[in-house]
C-alpha positions, 0 to 999 in steps of 0.5 A: 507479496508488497500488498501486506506492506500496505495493508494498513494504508489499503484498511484507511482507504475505505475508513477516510474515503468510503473505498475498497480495493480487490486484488486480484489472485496472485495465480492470475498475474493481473494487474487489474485493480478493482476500486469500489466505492461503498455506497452502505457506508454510515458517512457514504456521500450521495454526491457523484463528484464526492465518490469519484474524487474519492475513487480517484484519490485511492487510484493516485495511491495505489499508482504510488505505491506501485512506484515505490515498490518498483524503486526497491533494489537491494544490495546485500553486503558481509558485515561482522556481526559485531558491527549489526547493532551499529547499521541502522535502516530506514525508519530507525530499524537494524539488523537482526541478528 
């Protein structure tokens, strides 16, 4: 599942913006998305207009995120294996081998 691609970015969602994201189960095949603003937070802002710009921060996101992962296309191609050292993927990975 791409969540755990961005388990990370979801993690500093609520560190930078006080907001958590509920997925629901995969069982379920929703594709609802519950955002909730942590009002118990140490640096929680009691302003309205802070928590829904917050919220919709996190919205633009995830919107982001469900972009992306709908552009993901794959080819798969032979290669000799004396070659795999030299292919190089994004972000500076390479195959393994």
């Amino acid at each position: 599942m791409l969540i755990f691609l961005f388990l990370p970015r979801i993690k500093q969602f609520h560190d930078a913006n006080n907001v958590q994201v509920f997925f629901p189960k995969e069982s379920e095949e929703s594709s609802s998305v519950l955002l909730v603003y942590d009002p118990f937070s140490l640096v929680a802002s009691p302003s309205p207009d802070d928590k829904k710009r917050n919220l919709d921060e996190v919205a633009q996101d995830l919107l982001r995120f469900a972009k992306d992962a709908a552009d993901v296309k794959s080819q798969t191609i032979v290669v000799e294996k004396r070659w795999h050292k030299m292919i190089i993927g994004q972000n500076g990975t390479t195959l393994k081998t």
